[in-house]
VOBA-1610 file (N, C-alpha, C; in pm, whole numbers, padded with zeros to 5 digits, always signed):
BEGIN
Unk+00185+00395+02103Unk+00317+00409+02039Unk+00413+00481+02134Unk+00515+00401+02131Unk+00661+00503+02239Unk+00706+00583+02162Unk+00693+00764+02242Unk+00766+00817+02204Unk+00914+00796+02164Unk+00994+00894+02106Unk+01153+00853+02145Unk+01215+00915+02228Unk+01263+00884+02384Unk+01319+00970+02490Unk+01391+01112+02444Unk+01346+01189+02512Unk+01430+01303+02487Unk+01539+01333+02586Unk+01626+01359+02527Unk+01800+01368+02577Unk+01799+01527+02616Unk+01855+01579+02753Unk+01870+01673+02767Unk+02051+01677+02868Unk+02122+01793+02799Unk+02276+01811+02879Unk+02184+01992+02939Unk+02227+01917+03058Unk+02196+02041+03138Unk+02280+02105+03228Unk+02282+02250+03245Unk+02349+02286+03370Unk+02314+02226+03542Unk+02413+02216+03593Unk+02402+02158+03670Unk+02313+02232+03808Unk+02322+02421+03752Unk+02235+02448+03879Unk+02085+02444+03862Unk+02032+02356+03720Unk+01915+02293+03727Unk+01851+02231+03821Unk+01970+02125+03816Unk+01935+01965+03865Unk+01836+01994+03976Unk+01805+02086+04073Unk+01753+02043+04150Unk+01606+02031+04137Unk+01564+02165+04077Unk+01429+02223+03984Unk+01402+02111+03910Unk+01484+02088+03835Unk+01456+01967+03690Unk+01409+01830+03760Unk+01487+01773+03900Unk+01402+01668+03908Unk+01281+01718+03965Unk+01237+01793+04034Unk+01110+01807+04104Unk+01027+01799+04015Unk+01020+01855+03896Unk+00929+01910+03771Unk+00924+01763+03708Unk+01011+01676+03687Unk+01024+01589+03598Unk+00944+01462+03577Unk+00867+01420+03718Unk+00793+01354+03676Unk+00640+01387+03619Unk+00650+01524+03604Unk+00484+01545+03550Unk+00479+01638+03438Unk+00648+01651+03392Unk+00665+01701+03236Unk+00672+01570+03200Unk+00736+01440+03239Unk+00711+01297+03142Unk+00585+01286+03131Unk+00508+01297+03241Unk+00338+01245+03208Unk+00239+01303+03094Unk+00341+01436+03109Unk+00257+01505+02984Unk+00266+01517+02860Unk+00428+01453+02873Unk+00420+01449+02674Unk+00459+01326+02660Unk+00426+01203+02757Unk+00435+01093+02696Unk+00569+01025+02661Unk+00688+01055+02744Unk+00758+00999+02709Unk+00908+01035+02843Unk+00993+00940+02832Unk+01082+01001+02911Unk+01188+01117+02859Unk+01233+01187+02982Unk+01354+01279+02948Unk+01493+01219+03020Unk+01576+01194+02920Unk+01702+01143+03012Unk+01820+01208+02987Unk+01861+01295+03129Unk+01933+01417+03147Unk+02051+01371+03217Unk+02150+01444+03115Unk+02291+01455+03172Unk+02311+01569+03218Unk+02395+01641+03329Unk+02453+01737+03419Unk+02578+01776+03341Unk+02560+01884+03349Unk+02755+01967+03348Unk+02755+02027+03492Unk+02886+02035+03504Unk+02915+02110+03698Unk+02857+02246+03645Unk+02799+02300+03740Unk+02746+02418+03752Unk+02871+02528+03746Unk+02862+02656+03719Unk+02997+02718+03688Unk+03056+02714+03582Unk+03026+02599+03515Unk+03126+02654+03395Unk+03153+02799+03298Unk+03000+02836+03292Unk+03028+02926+03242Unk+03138+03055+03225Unk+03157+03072+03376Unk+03286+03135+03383Unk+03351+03205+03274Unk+03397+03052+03231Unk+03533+03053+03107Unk+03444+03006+03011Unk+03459+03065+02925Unk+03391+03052+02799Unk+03433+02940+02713Unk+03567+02930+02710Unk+03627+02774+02614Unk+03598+02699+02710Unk+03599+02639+02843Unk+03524+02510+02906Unk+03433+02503+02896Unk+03346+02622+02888Unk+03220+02555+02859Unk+03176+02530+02740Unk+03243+02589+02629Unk+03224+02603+02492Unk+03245+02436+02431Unk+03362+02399+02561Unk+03400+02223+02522Unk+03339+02117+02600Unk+03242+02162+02702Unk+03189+02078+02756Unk+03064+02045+02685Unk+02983+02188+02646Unk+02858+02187+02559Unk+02853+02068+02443Unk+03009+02098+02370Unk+03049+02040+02183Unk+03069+01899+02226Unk+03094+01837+02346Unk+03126+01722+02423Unk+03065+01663+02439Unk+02932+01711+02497Unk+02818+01695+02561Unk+02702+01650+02450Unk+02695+01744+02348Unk+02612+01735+02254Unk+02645+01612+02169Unk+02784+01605+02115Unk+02846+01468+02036Unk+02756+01332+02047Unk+02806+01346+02193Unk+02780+01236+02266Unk+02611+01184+02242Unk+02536+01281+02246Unk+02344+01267+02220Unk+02337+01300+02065Unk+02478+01274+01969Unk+02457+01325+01810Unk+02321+01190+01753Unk+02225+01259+01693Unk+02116+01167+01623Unk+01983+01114+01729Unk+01987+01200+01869Unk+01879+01186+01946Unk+01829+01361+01971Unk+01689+01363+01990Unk+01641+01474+02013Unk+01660+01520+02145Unk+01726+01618+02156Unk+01811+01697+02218Unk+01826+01801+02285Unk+01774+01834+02405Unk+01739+02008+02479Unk+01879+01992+02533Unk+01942+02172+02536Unk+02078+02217+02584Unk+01982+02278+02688Unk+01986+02268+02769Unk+01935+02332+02922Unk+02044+02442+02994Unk+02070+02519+02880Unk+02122+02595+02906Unk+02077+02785+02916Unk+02086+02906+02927Unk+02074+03018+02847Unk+02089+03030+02734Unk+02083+03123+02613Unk+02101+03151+02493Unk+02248+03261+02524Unk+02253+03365+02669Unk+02364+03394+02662Unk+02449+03332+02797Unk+02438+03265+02830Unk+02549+03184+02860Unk+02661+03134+02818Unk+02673+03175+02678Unk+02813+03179+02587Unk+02741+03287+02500Unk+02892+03295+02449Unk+02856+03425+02328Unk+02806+03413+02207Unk+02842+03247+02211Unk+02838+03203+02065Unk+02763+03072+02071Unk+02622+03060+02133Unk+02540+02948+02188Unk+02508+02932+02046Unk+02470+03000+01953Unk+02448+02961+01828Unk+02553+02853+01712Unk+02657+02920+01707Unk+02790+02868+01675Unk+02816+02717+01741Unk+02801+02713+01865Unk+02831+02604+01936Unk+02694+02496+01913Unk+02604+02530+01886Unk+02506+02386+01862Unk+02407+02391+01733Unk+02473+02467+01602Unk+02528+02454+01477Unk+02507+02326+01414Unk+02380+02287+01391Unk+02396+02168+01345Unk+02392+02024+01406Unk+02359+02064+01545Unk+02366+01916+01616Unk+02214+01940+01647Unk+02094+02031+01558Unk+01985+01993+01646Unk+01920+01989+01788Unk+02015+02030+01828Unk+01976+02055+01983Unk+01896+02207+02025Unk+01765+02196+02105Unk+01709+02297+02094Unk+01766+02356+02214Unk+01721+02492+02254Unk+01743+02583+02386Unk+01698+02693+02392Unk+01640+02734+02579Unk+01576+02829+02567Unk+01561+02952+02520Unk+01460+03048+02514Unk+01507+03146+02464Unk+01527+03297+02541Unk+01512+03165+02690Unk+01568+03307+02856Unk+01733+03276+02808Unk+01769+03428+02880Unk+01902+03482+02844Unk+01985+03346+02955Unk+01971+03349+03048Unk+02020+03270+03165Unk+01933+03201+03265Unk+01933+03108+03367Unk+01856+03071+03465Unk+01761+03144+03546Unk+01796+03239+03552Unk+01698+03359+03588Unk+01612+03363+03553Unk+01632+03416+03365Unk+01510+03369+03320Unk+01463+03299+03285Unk+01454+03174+03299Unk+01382+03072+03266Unk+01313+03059+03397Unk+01352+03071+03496Unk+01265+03101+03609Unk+01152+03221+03633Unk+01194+03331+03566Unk+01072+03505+03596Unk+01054+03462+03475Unk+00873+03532+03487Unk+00868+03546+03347Unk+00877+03633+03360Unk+00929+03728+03164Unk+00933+03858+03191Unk+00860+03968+03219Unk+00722+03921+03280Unk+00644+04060+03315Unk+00680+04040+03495Unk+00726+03948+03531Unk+00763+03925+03702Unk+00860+04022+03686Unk+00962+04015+03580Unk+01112+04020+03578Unk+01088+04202+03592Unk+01069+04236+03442Unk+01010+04357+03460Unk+00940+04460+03592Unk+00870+04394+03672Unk+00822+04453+03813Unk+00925+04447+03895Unk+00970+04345+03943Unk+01086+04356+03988Unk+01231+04443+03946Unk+01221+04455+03850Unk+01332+04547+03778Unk+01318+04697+03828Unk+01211+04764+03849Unk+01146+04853+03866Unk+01152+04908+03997Unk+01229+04810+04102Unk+01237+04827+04247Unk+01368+04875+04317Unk+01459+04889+04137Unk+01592+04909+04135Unk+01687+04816+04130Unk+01832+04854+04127Unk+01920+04785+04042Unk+01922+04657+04090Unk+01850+04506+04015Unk+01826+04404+04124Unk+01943+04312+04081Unk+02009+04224+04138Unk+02150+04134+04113Unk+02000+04001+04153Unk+01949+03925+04045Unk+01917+03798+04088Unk+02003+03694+04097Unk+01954+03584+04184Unk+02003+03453+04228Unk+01893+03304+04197Unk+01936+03230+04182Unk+01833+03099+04173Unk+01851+03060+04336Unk+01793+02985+04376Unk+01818+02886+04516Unk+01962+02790+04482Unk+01950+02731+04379Unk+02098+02684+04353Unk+02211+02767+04374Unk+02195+02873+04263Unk+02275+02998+04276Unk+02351+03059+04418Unk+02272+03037+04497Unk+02275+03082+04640Unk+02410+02970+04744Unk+02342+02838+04690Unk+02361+02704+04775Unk+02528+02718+04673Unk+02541+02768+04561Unk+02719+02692+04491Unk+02766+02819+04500Unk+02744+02987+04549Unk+02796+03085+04546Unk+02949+03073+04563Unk+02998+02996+04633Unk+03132+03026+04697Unk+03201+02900+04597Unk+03150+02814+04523Unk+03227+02746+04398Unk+03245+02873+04238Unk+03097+02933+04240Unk+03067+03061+04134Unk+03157+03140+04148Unk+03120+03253+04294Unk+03240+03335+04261Unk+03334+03324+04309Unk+03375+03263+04430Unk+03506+03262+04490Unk+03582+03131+04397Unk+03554+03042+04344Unk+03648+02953+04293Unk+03638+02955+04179Unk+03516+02993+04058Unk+03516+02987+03916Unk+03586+03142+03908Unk+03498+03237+03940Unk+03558+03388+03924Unk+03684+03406+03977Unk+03696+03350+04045Unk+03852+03375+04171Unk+03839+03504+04242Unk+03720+03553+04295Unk+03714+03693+04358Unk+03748+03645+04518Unk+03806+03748+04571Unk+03789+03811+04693Unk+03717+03864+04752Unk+03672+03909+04871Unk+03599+03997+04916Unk+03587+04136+04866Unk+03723+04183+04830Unk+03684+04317+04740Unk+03651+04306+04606Unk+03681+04199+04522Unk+03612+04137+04388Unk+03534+04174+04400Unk+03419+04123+04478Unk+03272+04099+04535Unk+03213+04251+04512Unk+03309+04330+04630Unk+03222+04424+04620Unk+03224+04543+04499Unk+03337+04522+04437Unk+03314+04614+04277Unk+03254+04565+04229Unk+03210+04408+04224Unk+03131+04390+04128Unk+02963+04377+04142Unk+02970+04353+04285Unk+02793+04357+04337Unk+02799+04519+04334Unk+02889+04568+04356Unk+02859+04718+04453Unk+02774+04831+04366Unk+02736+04797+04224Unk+02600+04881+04142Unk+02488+04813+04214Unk+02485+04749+04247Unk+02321+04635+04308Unk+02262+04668+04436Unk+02126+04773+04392Unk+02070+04793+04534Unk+02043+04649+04601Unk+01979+04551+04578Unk+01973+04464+04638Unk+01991+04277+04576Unk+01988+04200+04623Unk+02066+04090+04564Unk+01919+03984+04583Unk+01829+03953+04469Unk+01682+03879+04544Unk+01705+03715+04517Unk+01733+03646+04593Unk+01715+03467+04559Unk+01591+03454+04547Unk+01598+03372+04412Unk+01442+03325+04367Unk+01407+03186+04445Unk+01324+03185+04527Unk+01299+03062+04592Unk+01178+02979+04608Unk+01213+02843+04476Unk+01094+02767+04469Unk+01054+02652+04583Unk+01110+02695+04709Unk+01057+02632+04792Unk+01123+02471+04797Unk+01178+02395+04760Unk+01328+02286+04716Unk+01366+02255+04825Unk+01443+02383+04925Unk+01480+02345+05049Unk+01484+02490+05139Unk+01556+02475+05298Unk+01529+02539+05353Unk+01630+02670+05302Unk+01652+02787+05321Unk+01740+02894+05303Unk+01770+02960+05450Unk+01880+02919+05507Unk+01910+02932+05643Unk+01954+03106+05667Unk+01899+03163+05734Unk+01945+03301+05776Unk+02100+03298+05805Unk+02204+03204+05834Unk+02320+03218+05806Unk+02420+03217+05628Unk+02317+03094+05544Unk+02324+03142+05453Unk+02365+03249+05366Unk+02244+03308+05430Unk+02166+03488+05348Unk+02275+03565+05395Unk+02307+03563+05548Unk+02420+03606+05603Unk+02536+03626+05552Unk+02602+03497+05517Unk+02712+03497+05459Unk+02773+03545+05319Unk+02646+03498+05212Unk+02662+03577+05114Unk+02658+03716+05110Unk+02569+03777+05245Unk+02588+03951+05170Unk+02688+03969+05279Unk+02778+03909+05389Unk+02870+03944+05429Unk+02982+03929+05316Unk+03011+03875+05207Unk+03066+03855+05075Unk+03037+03990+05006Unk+02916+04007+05004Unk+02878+04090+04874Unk+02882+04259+04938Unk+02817+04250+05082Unk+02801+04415+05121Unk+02661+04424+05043Unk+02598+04402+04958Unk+02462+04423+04944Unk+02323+04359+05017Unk+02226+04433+05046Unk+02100+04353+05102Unk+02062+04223+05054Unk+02043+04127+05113Unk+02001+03992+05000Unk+01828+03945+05042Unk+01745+03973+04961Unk+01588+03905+05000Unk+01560+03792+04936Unk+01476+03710+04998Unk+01430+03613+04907Unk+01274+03631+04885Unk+01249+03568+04758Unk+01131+03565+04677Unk+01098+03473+04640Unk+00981+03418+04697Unk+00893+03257+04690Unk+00834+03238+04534Unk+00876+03199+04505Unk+00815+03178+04333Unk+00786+03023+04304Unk+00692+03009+04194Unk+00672+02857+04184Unk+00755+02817+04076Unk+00770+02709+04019Unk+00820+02654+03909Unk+00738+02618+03794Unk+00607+02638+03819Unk+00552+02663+03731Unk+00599+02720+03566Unk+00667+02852+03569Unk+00743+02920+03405Unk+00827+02842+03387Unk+00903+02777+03495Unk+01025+02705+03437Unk+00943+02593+03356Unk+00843+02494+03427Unk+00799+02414+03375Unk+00790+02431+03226Unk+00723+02537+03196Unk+00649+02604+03085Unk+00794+02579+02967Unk+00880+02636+03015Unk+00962+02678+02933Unk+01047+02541+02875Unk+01039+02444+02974Unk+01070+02276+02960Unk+01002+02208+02850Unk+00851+02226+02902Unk+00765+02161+02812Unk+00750+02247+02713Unk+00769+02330+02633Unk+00790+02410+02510Unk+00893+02351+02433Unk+00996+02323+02483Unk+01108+02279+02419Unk+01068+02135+02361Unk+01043+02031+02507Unk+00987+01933+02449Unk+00910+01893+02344Unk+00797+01959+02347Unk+00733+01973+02258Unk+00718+01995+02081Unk+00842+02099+02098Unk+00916+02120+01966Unk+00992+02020+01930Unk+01033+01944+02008Unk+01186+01848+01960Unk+01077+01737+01942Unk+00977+01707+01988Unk+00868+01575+01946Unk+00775+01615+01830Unk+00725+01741+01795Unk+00677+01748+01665Unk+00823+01754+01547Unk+00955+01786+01605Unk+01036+01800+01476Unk+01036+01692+01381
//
């Protein structure tokens, strides 16, 4: 028996994670996932994304439905998918859906940490210099509590030492990276799935 595809509107600094993972979350629950993108950033502004989400969701109204989004990535993630059935995680942001929280926790512990995804890293200068509209001194009031700045890195692609460079020449804070698998994210994919195929 065919499942019924599951529909997912996702952020766009998924996409890269989501396809790697994707052909062996289909294998496992038997069915396809067919994912639409929002530009990464929106969040920003809270009414674009608040209208891209209500847009987004319409559009998949009466198919089972993952928001591949945070829970706080808006203020009002509840309010906004109200009735359309659409499930979502229950990490605050991309971060966490990447640490789990006993990673998150150790790491927390090493002092004030500013995380990054590998995406995060690769659209920085669309994030904060063009969604936020910061400057270089933006940057640094607002990194400048953050002993250090860690990109989570599932290994996707290379992370060039000019890169790393450039962002903490932006930020003024240390930036490390941290090899992590995708493994939790997986986890946290196929959970959802799972729920939206027994609903």
């Amino acid at each position: 028996m065919n499942k019924q595809p599951i529909s997912v509107l996702s952020c766009g600094i998924y996409q890269l994670e989501l396809q790697k993972i994707l052909p062996e979350i289909q294998a496992e629950i038997g069915t396809d996932l067919q994912i639409n993108y929002l530009p990464p950033a929106l969040d920003v502004n809270e009414n674009r994304l608040a209208s891209a989400i209500t847009e987004g969701l319409q559009a998949l109204a009466g198919k089972k439905t993952m928001l591949l989004y945070g829970r706080m990535c808006h203020t009002d993630m509840a309010g906004i998918t109200k009735d359309t059935g659409a499930m979502y995680p229950r990490a605050a942001n991309c971060v966490e859906a990447f640490l789990s929280p006993e990673k998150k926790k150790e790491m927390d512990a090493t002092g004030n940490v500013y995380y990054l995804t590998m995406s995060g890293l690769k659209l920085w200068r669309e994030i904060y210099q063009q969604g936020h509209g910061w400057d270089a001194v933006d940057a640094r009031i607002n990194f400048g509590s953050f002993d250090k700045i860690v990109v989570l890195d599932c290994g996707l692609f290379e992370i060039s030492d000019e890169e790393l460079f450039d962002f903490f020449e932006f930020t003024q804070v240390p930036v490390e990276v941290m090899p992590i698998s995708l493994d939790y994210f997986k986890g946290v994919v196929l959970d959802i799935c799972r729920k939206l195929l027994a609903a």
